[in-house]
C-alpha positions as CSV (number, residue, x, y, z in Angstrom):
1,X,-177.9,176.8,64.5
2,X,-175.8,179.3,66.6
3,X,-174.3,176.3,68.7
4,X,-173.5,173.9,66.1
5,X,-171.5,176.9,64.4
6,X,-170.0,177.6,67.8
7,X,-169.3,173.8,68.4
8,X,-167.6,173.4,64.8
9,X,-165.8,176.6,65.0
10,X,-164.6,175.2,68.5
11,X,-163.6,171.6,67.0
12,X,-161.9,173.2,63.8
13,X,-159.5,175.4,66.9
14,X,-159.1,172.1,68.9
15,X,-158.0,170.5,65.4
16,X,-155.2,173.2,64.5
17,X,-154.0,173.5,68.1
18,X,-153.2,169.1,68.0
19,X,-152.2,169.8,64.6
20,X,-149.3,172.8,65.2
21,X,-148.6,170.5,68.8
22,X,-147.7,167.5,66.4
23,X,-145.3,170.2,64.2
24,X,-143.8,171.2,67.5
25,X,-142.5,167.8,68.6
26,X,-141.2,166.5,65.5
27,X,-138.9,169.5,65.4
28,X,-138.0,170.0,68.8
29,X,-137.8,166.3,69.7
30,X,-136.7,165.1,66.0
31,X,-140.0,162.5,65.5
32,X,-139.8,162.7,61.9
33,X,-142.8,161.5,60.1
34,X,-143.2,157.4,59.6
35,X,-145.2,155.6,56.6
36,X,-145.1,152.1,57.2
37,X,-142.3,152.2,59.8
38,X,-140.4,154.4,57.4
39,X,-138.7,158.4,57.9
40,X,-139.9,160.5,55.1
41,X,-137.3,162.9,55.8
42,X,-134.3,160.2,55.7
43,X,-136.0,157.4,53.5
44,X,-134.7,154.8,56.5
45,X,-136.3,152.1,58.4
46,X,-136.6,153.1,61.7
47,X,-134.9,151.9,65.5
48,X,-137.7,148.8,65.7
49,X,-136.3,147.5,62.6
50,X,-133.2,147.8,63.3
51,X,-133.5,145.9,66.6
52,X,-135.4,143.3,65.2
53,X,-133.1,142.4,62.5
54,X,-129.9,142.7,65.8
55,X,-132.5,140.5,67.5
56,X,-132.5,138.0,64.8
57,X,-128.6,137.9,64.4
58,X,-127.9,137.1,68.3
59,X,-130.6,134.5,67.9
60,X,-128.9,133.1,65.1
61,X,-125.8,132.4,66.6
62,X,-124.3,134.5,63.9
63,X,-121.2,137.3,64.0
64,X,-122.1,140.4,62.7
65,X,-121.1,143.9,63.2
66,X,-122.6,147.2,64.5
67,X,-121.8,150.8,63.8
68,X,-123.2,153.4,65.1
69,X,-122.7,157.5,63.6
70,X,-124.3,160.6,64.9
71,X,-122.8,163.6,64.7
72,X,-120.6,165.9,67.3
73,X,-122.8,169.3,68.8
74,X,-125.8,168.2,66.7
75,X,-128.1,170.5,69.0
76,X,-125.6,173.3,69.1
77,X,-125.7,173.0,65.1
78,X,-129.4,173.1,65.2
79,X,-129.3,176.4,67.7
80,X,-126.9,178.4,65.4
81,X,-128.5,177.3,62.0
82,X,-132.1,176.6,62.5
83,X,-134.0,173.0,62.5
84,X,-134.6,173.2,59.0
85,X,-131.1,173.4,58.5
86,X,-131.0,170.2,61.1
87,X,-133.3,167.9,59.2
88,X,-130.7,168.7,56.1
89,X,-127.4,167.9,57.5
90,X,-129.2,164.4,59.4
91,X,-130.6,163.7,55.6
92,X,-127.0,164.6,54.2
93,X,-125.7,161.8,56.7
94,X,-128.2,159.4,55.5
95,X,-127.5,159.9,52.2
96,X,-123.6,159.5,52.8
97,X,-124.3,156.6,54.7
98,X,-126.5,154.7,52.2
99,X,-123.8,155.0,49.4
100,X,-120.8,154.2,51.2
101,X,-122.9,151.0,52.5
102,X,-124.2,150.4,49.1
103,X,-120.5,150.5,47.5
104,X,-118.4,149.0,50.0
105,X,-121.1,146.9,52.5
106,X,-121.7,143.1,51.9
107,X,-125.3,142.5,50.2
108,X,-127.2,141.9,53.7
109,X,-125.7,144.9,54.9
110,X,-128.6,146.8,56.6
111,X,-128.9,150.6,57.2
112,X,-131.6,152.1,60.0
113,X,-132.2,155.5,61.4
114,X,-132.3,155.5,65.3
115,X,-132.8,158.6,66.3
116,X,-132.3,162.5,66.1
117,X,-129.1,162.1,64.4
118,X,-128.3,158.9,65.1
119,X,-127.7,155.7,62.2
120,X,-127.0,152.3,63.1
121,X,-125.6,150.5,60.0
122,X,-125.7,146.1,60.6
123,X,-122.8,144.6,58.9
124,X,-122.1,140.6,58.7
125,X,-119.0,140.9,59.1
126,X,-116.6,143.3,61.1
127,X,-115.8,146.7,58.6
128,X,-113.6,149.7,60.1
129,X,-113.8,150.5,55.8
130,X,-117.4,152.0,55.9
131,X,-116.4,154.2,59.4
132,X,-113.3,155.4,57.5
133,X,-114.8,156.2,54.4
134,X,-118.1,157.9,56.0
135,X,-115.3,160.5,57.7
136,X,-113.7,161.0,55.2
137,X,-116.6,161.7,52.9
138,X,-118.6,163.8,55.3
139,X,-115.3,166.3,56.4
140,X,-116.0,167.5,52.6
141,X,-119.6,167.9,53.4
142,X,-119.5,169.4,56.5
143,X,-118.2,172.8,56.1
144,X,-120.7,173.5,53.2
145,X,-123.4,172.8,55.9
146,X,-121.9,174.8,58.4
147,X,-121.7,177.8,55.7
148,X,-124.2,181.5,56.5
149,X,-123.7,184.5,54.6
150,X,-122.2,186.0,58.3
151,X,-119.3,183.6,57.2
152,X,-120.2,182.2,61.3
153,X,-118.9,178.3,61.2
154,X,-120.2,176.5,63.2
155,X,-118.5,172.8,62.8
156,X,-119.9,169.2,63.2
157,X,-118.2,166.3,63.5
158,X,-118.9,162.8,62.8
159,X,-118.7,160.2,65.7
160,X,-118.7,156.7,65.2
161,X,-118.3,153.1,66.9
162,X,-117.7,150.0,65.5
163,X,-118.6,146.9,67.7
164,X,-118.5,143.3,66.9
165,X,-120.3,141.0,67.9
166,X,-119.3,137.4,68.7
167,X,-121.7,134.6,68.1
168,X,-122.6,133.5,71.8
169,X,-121.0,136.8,73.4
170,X,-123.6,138.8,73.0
171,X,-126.9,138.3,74.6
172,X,-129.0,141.0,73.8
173,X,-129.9,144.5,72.3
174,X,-129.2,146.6,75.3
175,X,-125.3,145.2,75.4
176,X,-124.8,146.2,72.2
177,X,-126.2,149.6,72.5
178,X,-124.5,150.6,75.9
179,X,-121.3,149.1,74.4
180,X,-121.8,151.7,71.6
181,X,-123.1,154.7,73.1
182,X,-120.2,154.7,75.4
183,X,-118.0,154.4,73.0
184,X,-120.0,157.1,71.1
185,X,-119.1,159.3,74.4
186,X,-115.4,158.3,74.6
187,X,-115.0,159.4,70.6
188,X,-117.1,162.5,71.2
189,X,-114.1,163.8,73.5
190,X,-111.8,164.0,70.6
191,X,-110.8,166.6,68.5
192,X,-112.9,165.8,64.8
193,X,-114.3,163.5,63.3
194,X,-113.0,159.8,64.6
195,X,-114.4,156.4,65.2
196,X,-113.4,153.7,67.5
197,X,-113.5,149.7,67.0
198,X,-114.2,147.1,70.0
């Protein structure tokens, strides 16, 4: 009887130890919980969706377009203000994205969340309109994000890249992505929030 209570006491430990580890890497590493290939915290289909619906449109032979937002200092945000605060300001871009795609996107206009902080929005056709209008919507947001009673701002920015893609020109995923996140790069060296169009 002693040993059984000593083995469950054990397996009950082992259970809250995997349990807390889990906790740890979806803040640290920004897994955020997924129900049928879905983020709780961003209500978003996740990065294999969107790369299966990118796979379909090369296969197609179709044009479509790409953008891609994250925000500027995203971890330095989450260091001054706390991962709570994080999860808040990448739901708050989520949000923004959703209904500036749902007002000015075509119909099979797709959004997906990719990563940490990172959306990729699949357009079929090419749209500076939704970069422009995500900007300008999320400078208003921003500082109310960035607000602690120390009155200590601490400022994102929003970063995006709009690439189009030519039926034929594009091959795969991976070219679309590297195109993008060095564009990403290149619009992260300026001052605000700015996008860029290839």
């Amino acid at each position: 009887g002693t040993i059984n209570i000593f083995n469950i006491g054990l397996y009950f430990i082992v259970l809250m130890l995997f349990a807390f580890s889990v906790l740890l890497l979806i803040k640290f590493f920004g897994i955020g919980p997924l129900i049928n290939g879905i983020d709780q915290n961003v209500n978003l289909k996740t990065r294999n969706y969107a790369e299966k619906n990118m796979r379909k449109l090369i296969s197609s032979g179709r044009n479509f377009s790409v953008l891609m937002a994250e925000y500027r200092d995203f971890s330095e945000f989450n260091h001054e203000y706390g991962y709570e605060q994080g999860d808040k300001a990448v739901k708050d871009l989520a949000d923004e994205i959703k209904s500036i795609v749902s007002e000015f996107g075509e119909k099979a206009s797709s959004v997906f969340y990719y990563d940490e902080d990172r959306f990729v929005v699949v357009l079929p056709r090419d749209t500076e309109e939704i970069a422009k209008k995500l900007i300008e919507e999320m400078e208003i947001h921003i500082p109310i994000l960035c607000e602690d009673k120390n009155s200590n701002y601490y400022l994102l920015h929003i970063s995006c890249a709009v690439i189009s893609c030519e039926a034929g020109k594009v091959k795969n995923i991976g070219e679309i992505m590297q195109k993008g996140g060095k564009i990403i790069k290149d619009v992260k060296e300026k001052p605000g929030s700015s996008y860029l169009k290839v």
